[in-house]
C-alpha positions as CSV (number, residue, x, y, z in Angstrom):
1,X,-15.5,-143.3,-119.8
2,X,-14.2,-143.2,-116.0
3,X,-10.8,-143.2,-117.5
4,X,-11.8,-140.0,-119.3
5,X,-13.5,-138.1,-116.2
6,X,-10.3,-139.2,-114.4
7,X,-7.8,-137.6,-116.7
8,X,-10.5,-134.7,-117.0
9,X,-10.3,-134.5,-113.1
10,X,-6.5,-134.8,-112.9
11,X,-6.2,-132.1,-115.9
12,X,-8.4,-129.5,-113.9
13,X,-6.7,-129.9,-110.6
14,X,-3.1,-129.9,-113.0
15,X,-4.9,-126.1,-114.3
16,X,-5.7,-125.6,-111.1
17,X,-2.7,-125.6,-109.0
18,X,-1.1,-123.7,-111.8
19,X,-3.2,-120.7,-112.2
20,X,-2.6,-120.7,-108.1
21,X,1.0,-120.8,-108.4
22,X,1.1,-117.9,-111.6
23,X,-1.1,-115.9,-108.6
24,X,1.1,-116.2,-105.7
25,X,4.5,-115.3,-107.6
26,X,2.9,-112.3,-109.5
27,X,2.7,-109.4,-107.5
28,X,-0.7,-108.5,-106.6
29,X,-2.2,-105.2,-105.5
30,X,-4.4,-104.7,-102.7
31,X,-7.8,-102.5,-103.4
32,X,-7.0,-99.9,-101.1
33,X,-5.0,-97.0,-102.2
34,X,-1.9,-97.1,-100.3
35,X,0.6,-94.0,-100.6
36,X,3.7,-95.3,-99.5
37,X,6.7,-92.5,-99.1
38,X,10.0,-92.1,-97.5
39,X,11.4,-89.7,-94.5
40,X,15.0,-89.8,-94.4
41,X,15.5,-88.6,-91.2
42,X,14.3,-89.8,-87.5
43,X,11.4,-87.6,-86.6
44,X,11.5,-86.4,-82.8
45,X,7.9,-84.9,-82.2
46,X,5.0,-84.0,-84.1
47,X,4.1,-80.4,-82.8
48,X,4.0,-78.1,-84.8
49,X,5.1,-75.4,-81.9
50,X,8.2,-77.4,-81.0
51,X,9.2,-79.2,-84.6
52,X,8.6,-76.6,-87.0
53,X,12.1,-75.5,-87.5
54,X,12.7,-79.6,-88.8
55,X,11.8,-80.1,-92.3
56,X,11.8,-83.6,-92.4
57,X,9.0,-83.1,-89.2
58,X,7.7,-81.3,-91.0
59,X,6.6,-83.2,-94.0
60,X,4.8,-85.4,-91.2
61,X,2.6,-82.7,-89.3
62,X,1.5,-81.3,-92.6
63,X,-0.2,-84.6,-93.3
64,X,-2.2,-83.8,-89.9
65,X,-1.9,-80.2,-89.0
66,X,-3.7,-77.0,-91.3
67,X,-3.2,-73.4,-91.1
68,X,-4.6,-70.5,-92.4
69,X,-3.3,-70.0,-95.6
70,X,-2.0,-72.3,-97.8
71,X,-0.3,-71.9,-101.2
72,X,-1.8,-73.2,-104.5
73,X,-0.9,-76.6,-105.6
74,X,-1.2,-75.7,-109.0
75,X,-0.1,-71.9,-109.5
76,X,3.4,-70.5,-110.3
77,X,4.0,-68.1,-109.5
78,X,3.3,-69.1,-106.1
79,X,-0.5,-67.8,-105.0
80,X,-1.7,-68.2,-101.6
81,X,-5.1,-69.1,-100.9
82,X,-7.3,-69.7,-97.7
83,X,-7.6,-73.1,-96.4
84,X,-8.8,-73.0,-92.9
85,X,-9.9,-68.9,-93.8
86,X,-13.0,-68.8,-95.7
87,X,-11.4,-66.2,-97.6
88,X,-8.0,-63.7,-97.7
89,X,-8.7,-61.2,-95.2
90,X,-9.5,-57.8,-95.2
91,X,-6.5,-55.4,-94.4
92,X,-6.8,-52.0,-93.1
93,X,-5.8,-49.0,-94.3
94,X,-2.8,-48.6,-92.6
95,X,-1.5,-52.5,-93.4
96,X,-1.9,-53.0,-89.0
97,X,-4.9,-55.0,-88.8
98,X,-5.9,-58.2,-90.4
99,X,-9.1,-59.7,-90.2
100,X,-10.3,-63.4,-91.2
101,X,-13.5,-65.3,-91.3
102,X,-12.6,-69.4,-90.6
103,X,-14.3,-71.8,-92.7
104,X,-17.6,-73.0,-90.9
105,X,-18.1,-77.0,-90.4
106,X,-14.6,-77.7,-89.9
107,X,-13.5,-80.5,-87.7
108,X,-10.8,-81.4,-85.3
109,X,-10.2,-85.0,-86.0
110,X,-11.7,-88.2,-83.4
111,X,-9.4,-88.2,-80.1
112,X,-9.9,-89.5,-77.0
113,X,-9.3,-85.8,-75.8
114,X,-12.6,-84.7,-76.8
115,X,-15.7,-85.7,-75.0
116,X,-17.0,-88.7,-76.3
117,X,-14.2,-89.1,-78.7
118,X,-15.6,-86.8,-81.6
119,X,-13.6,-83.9,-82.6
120,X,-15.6,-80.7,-82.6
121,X,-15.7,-77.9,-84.7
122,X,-13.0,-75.6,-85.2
123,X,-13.2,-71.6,-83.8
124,X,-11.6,-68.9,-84.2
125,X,-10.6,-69.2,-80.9
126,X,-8.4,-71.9,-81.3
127,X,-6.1,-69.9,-83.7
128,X,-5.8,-67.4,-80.5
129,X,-4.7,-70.4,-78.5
130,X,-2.7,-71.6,-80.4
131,X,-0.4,-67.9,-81.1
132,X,-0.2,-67.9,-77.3
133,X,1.2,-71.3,-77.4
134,X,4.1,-70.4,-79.5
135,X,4.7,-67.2,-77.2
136,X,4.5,-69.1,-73.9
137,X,7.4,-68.6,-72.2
138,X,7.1,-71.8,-70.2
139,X,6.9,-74.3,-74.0
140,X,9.7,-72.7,-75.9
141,X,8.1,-73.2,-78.9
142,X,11.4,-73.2,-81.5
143,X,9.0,-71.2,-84.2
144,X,8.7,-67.8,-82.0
145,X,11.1,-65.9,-84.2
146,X,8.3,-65.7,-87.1
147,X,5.9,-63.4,-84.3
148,X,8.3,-62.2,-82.0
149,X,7.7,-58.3,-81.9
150,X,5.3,-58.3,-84.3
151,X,1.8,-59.0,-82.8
152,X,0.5,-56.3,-80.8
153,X,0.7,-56.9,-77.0
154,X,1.7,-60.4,-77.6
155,X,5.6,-59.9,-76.3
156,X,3.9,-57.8,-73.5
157,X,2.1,-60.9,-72.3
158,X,5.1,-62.9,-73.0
159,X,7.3,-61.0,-70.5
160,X,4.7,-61.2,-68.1
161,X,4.8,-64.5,-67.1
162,X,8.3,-65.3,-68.1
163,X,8.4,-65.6,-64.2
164,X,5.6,-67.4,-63.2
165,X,4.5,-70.7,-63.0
166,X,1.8,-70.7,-66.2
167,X,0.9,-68.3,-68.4
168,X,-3.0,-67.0,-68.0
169,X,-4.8,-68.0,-72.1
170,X,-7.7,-66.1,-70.9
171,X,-6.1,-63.0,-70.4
172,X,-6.5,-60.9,-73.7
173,X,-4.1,-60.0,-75.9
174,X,-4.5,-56.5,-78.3
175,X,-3.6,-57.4,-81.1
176,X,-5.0,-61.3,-81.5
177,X,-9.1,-61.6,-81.1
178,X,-11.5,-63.9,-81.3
179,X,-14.7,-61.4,-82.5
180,X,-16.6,-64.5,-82.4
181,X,-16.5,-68.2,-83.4
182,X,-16.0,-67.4,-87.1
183,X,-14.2,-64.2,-86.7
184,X,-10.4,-63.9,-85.7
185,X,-8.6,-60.7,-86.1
186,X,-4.7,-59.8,-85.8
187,X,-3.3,-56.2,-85.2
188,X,0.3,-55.9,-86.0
189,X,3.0,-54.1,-83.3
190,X,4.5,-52.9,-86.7
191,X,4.6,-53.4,-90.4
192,X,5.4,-56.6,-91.7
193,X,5.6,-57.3,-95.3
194,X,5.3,-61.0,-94.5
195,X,2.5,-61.7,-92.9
196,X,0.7,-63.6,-94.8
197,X,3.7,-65.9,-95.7
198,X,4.0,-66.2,-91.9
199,X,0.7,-67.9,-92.0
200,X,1.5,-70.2,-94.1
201,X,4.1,-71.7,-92.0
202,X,3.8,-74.8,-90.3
203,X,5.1,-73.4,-86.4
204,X,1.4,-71.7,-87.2
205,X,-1.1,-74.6,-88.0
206,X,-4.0,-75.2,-85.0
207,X,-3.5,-77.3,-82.5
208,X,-7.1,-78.1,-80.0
209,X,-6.3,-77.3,-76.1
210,X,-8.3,-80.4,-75.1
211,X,-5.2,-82.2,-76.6
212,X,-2.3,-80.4,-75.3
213,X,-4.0,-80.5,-72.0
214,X,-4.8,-84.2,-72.2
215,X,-1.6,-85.3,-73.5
216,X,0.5,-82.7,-71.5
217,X,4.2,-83.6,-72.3
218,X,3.1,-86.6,-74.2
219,X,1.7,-84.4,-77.2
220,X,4.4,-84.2,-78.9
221,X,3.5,-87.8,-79.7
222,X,-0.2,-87.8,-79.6
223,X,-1.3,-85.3,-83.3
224,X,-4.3,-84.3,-83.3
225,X,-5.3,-81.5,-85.9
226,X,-7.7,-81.0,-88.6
227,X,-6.1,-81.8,-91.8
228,X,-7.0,-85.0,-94.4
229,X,-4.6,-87.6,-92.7
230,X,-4.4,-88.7,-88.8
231,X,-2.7,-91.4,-86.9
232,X,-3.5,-92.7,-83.6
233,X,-0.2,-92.1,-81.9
234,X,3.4,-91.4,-83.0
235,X,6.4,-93.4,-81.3
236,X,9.9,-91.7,-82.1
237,X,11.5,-95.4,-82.2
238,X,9.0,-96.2,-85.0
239,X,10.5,-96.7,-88.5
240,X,7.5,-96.6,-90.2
241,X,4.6,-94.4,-89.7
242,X,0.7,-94.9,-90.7
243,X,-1.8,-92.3,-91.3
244,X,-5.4,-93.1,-92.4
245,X,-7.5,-91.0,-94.3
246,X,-9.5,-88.1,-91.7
247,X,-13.3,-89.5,-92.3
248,X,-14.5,-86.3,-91.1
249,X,-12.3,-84.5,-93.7
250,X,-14.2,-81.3,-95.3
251,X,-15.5,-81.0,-98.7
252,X,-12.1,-80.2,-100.1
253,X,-11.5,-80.2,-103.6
254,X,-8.3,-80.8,-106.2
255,X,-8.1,-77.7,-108.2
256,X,-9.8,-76.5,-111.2
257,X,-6.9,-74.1,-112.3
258,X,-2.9,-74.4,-113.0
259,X,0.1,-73.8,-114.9
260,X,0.7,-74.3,-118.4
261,X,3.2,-77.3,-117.6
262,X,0.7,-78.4,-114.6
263,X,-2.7,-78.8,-116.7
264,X,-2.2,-81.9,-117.6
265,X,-3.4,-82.7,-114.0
266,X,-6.6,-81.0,-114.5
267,X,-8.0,-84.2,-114.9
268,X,-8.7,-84.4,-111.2
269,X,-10.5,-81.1,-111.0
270,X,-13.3,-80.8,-108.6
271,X,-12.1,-84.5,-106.5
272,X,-12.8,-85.1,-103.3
273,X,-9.6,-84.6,-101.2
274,X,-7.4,-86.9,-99.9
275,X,-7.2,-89.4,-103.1
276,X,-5.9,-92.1,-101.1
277,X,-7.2,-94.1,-98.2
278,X,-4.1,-94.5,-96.4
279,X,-0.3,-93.3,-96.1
280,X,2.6,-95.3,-95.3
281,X,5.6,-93.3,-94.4
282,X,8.7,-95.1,-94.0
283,X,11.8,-94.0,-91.8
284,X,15.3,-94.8,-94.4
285,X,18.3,-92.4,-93.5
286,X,20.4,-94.5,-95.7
287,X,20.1,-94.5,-99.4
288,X,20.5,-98.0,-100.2
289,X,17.6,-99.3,-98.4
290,X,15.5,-96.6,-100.1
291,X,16.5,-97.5,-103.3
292,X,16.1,-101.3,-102.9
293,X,12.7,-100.5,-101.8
294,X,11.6,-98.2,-104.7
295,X,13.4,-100.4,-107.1
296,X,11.0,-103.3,-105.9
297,X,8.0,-101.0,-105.6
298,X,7.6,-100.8,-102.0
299,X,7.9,-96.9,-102.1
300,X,6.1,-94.6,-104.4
301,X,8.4,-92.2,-104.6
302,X,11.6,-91.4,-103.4
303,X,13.9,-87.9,-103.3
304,X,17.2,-88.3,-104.4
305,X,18.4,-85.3,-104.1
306,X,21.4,-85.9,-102.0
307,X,22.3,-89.5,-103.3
308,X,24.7,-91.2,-104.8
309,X,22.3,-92.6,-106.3
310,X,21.4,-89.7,-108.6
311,X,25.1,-89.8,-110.1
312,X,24.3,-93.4,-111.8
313,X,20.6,-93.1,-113.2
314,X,20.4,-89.7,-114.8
315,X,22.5,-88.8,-117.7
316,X,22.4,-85.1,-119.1
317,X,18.8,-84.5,-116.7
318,X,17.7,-87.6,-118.3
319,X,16.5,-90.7,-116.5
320,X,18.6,-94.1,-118.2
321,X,16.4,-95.9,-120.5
322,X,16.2,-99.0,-118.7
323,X,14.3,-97.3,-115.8
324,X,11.7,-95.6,-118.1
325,X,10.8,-98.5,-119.2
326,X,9.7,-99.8,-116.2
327,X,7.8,-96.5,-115.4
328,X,9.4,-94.8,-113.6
329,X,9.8,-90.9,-113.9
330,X,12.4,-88.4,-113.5
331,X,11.0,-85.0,-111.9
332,X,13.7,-82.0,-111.5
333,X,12.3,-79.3,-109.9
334,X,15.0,-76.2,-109.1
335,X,15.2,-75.9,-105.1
336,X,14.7,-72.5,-104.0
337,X,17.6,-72.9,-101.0
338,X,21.1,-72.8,-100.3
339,X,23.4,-75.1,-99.0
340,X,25.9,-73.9,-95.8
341,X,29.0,-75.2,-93.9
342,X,27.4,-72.8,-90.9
343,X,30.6,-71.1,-88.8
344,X,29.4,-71.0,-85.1
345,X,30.4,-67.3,-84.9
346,X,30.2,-66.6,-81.3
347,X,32.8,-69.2,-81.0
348,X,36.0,-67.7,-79.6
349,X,38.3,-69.0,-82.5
350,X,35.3,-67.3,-85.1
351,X,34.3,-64.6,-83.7
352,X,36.6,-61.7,-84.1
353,X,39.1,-63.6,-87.3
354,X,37.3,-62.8,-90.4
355,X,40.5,-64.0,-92.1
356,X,40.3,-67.6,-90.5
357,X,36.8,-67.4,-92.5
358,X,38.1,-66.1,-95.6
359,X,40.6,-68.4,-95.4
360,X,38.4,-71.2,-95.0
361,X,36.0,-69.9,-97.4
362,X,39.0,-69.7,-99.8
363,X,40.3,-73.4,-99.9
364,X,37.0,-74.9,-100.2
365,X,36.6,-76.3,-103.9
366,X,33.2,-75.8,-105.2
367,X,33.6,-76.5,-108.5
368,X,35.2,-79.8,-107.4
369,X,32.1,-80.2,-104.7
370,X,29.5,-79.7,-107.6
371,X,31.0,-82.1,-109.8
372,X,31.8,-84.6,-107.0
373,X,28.0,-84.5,-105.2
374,X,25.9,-83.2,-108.2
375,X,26.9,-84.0,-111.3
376,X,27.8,-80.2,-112.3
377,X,24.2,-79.9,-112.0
378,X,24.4,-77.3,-109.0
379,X,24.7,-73.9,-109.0
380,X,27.8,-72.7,-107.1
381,X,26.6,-70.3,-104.3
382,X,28.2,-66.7,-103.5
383,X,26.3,-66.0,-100.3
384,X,22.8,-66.4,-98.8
385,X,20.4,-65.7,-101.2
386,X,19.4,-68.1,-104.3
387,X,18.1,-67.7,-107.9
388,X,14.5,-66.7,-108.2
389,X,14.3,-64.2,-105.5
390,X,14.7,-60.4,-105.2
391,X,18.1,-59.6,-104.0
392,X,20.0,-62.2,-106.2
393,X,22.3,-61.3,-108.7
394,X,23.7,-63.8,-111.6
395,X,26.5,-61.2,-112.2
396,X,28.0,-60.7,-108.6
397,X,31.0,-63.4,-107.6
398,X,31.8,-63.4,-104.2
399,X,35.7,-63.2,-103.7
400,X,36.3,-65.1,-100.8
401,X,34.3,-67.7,-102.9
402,X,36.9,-68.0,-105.2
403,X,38.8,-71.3,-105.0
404,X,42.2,-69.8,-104.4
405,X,45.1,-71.9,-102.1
406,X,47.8,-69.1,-102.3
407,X,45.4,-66.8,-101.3
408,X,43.7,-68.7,-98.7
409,X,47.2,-69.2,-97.1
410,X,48.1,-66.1,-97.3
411,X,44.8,-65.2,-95.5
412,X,45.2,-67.8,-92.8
413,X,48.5,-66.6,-92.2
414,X,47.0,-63.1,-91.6
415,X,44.2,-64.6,-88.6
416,X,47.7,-65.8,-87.0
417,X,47.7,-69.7,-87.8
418,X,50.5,-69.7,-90.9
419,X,50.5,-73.0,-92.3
420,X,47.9,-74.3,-90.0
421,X,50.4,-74.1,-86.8
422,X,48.5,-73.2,-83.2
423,X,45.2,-73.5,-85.0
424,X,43.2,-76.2,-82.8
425,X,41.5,-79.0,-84.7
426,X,37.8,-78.2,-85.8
427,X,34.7,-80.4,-85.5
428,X,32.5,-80.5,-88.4
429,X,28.8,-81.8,-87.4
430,X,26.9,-83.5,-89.8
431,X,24.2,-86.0,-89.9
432,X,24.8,-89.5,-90.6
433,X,23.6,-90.1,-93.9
434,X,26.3,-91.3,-96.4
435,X,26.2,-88.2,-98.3
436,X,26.9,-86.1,-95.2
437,X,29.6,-88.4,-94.3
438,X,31.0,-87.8,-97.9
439,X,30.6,-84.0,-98.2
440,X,31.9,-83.8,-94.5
441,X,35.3,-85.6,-96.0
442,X,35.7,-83.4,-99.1
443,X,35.6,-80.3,-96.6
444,X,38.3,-81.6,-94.8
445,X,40.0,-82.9,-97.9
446,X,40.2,-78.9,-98.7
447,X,41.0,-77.8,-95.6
448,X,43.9,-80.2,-95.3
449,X,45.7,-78.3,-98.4
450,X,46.4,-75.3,-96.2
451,X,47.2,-76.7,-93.0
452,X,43.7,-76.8,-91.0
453,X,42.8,-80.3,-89.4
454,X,39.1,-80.8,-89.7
455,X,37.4,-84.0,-87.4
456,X,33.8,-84.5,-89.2
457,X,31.3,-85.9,-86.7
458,X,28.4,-87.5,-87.2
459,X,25.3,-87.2,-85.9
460,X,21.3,-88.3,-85.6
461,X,19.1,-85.1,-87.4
462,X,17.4,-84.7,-83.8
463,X,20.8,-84.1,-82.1
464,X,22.4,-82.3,-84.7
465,X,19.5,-79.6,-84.5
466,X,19.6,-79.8,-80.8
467,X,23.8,-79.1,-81.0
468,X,23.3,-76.2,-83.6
469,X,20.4,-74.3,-81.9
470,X,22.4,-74.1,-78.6
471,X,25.8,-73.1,-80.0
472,X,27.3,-76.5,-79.3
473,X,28.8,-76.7,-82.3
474,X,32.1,-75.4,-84.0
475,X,31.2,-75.9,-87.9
476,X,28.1,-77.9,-89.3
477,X,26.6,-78.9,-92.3
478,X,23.1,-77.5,-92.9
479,X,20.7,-76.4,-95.9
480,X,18.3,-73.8,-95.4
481,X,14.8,-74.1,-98.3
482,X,13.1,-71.1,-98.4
483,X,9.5,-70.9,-95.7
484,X,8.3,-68.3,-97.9
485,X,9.2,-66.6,-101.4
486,X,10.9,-63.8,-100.1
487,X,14.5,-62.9,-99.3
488,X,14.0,-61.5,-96.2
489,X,13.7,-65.0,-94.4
490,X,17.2,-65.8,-95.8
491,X,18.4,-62.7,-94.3
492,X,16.9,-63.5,-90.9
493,X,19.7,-66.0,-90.5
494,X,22.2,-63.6,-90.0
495,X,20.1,-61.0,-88.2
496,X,22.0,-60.6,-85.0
497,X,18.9,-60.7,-82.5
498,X,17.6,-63.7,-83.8
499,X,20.7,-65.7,-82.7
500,X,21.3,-68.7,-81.8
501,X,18.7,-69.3,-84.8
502,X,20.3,-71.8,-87.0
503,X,23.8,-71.8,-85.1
504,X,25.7,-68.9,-87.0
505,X,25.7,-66.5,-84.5
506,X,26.3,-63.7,-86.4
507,X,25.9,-60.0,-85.3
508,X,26.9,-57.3,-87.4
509,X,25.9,-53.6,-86.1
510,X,25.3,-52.7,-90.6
511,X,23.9,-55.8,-91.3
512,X,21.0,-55.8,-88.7
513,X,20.5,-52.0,-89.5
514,X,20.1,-52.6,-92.9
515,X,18.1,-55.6,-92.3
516,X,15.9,-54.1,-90.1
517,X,14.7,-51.1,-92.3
518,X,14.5,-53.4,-95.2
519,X,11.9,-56.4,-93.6
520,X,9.6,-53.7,-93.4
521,X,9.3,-52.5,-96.7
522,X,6.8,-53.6,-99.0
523,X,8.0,-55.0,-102.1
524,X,9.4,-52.6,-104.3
525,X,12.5,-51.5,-106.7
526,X,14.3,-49.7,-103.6
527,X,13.8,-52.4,-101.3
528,X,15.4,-55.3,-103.9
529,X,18.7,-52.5,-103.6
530,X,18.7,-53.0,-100.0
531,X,18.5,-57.3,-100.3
532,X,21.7,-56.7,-102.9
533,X,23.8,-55.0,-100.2
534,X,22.4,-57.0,-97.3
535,X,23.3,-60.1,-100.0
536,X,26.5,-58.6,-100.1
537,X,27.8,-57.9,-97.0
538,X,26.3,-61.9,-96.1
539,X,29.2,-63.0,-98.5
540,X,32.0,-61.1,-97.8
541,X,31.8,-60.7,-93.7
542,X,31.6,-65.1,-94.3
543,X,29.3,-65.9,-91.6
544,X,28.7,-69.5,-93.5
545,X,31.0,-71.3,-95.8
546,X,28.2,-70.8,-99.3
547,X,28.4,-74.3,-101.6
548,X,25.7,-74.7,-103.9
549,X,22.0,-73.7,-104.4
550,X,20.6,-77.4,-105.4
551,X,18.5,-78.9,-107.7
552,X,15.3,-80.9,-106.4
553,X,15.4,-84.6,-107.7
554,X,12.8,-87.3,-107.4
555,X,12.2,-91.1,-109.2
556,X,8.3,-91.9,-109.0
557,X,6.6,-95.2,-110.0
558,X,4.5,-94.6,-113.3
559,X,1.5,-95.2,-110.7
560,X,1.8,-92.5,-109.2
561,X,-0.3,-89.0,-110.3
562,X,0.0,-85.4,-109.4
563,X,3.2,-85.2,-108.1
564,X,4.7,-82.1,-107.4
565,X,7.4,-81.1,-105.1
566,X,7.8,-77.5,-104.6
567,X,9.9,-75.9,-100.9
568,X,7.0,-74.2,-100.1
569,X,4.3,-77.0,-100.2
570,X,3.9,-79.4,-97.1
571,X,0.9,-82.1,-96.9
572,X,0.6,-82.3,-100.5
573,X,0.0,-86.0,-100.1
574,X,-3.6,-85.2,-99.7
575,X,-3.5,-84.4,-104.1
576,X,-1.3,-87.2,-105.2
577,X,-3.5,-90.8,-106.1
578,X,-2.2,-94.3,-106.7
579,X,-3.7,-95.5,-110.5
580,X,-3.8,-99.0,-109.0
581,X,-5.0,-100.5,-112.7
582,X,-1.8,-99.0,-113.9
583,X,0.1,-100.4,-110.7
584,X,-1.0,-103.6,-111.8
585,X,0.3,-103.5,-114.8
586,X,4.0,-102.1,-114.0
587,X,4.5,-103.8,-110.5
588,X,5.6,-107.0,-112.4
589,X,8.1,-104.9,-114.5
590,X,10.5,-104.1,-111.5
């Protein structure tokens, strides 16, 4: 009998030990929900004033950082809707004055800037404060272009204390009032058709003044806003960031209305917003390391956009069979953006030789670039503006983007350089991510065949934007996604007053005339002839060297729901949840 409670004893211990080794090698998911995503670029800051024009910044100060107006997760076409408003405001009569009621119970999030450490409530005033901020003379604030001229009185106070040692907040500005706490009101210097897509942008989300005060310089790295996600501090150095789930988040709630090919996530109508209690944002430039890490389930979901990767997984838009069977989905979503080698044009070799662009423009292989980089997937661009906006035209083929060597000899001989000869070697900037690199040595593959010697240099995203917005470059690689679903902020680009802007430099006396009596006309039949031209005269005048208008690709784990990727969305993290049941099942797949 002791001989069979001893084996008895020995068997259990025997189960035991092996139900707790089964445990420790399957993969086991925590309770939390845990969003874990991917920024492929080194973020320098977190304000919104200072970082706006960074896209990859971006997609961080969204998770913090709320404006005005937001567009609809749900809606195409797209629809914007208050967030912070209560409501779309009321426009006068004559389109000038704008006037908003701010959501009531709305709070900045727990900081050690705030008395006691609680956030308080958001005012109207704080929108005033914080449209001062980008016009300070004194921050800089990258984002100015988006007001400049167009707020009434707001360039007046500007230029006021461009000189002095701080500007004065108090001092009142005409056209941007707090009525009261609930009540802010803009009056516009002039027309401006885009507004309200202006306030969408993220160089205009609200920022506290007990935080820019408290943190001074160090603000940049210290977030504090009002949105569903905050993190205590952000370190530059960091390759991974953490953001927690705002407990004082409002009663925000998924949305009860889509389209057709979006209803299926209906199911989440009327949640509670965010649907996860915590993000985890990791910092991968390179490719690989993001796709060892989604292959093992570390990340969520991953863009793929610009890798290699995309070349070896999807077949004919379709992800390989082996993948979708362990979950994982395919989403292609058509980028609303265009792709640019940008020509420094104030550059003395640029500036006044439109046939050393042609030329250029000429010998660059797109077809070859598209096939090379996107699978023939792309579509080959023939000047600023892409498909799905007014001012685009299927029909029109820009000839100078017409891959033609004779020609583009022949052209380059004209600007004085024939076969190359007294032409100085020119530096291509572009960021250091394996694509870039790539892309960088196809240009100068191109360029080679007609005699131009091209040195592609690599650099960090931080310090390629810094070289590009001061001129400090000769030629760079950059793509431009649209802020808002109009033409008009493709044309900015090349508007000659907004210069250095992305580093084209361009100034052309018809352009800017053009441009300027189209930006202020409503949408309309005659206005869509004026984007044509101004479309038009952006090809052939070859401020940029066009390559493709991209498609938008993305792998996600079967786990994750509601993603949706659209170039006019930021901080959509706060709809996207983690079915950790259905985690559990697929983790061990990978």
């Amino acid at each position: 009998m002791k001989r069979i409670i001893g084996f008895g004893a020995i068997f259990l211990v025997v189960l035991a030990l092996w139900f707790y080794t089964k445990r420790k090698q399957a993969p086991q998911v925590a309770q939390e929900k845990v969003l874990v995503t991917v920024n492929v670029a080194h973020i320098k800051g977190l304000d919104p004033a200072l970082n706006s024009e960074d896209h990859y910044a971006s997609c961080e100060m969204a998770k913090v950082y709320e404006g005005l107006l937001e567009y609809h997760y749900l809606k195409r076409p797209f629809e914007l809707v208050p967030n912070l408003a209560a409501a779309m405001p009321t426009v006068s009569e004559d389109g000038l004055t704008y006037t908003f009621k701010i959501r009531e119970g709305v709070r900045f999030h727990d900081n050690l800037c705030f008395p006691d450490g609680r956030g308080r409530e958001l005012t109207a005033h704080d929108f005033v404060y914080t449209f001062k901020r980008i016009a300070d003379p004194k921050l800089g604030a990258h984002g100015f272009w988006l007001i400049d001229g167009k707020i009434k009185g707001l360039n007046e106070w500007r230029q006021k204390y461009a000189d002095a040692a701080a500007a004065d907040y108090t001092e009142e500005v005409e056209g941007l009032k707090a009525l009261d706490n609930y009540t802010l009101q803009f009056t516009l210097a002039k027309p401006w058709p885009q507004f309200l897509y202006g306030l969408a942008m993220m160089v205009c989300r609200v920022v506290p003044h007990e935080a820019v005060q408290h943190y001074g310089k160090g603000f940049i790295n210290h977030p504090v806003g009002t949105g569903p996600f905050m993190l205590e501090a952000f370190n530059p150095q960091d390759t991974k960031i953490v953001y927690y789930k705002n407990p004082n988040f409002r009663d925000k709630r998924f949305p009860s209305e889509a389209a057709e090919e979006y209803k299926h996530m209906l199911v989440y109508a009327g949640k509670k917003l965010p649907l996860v209690d915590k993000v985890i944002t990791y910092i991968l430039p390179e490719e690989q390391p993001r796709w060892l890490k989604f292959q093992k389930g570390q990340i969520d979901v991953v863009d793929i956009t610009r890798d290699n990767i995309a070349l070896e997984i999807v077949r004919n838009n379709e992800l390989l069979p082996a993948l979708k069977e362990k979950g994982m989905q395919l989403c292609r979503v058509a980028e609303i953006g265009t792709n640019y080698l940008a020509i420094n044009n104030e550059h003395p070799l640029f500036k006044h030789n439109l046939k050393l662009r042609q030329a250029m423009s000429l010998a660059f292989d797109g077809e070859g670039y598209d096939q090379l980089f996107h699978n023939g997937t792309a579509i080959l661009a023939q000047s600023t503006v892409p498909p799905g906006l007014a001012g685009y035209r299927a029909e029109y083929v820009n000839p100078y983007r017409v891959y033609n060597l004779q020609k583009a000899k022949q052209y380059l001989a004209e600007a004085g350089y024939p076969g190359g000869k007294g032409l100085p070697t020119i530096t291509l900037d572009v960021g250091t991510a394996t694509d870039q690199k790539q892309k960088g040595e196809f240009f100068q593959q191109c360029m080679s065949k007609i005699g131009i010697k091209i040195n592609v240099v690599e650099n960090i995203w931080p310090e390629l934007i810094k070289k590009f917005t001061t001129n400090a470059t000769m030629l760079h690689a950059i793509a431009w996604t649209a802020d808002y679903p109009d033409a008009e902020n493709f044309f900015q680009l090349f508007y000659g007053p907004n210069k250095p802007g992305i580093g084209m430099g361009f100034d052309d006396p018809a352009f800017n005339a053009l441009y300027e009596k189209a930006a202020v006309m409503p949408d309309s039949p005659a206005r869509t002839v004026l984007y044509e031209r101004l479309n038009q005269i952006a090809a052939e005048s070859v401020p940029a060297i066009y390559t493709v208008h991209r498609p938008h690709l993305a792998l996600q784990q079967g786990w994750l729901k509601n993603y949706l990727w659209s170039d006019f969305h930021y901080g959509t993290e706060q709809y996207w949840d983690v079915d950790l049941d259905q985690k559990q099942v697929l983790l061990p797949k990978l």
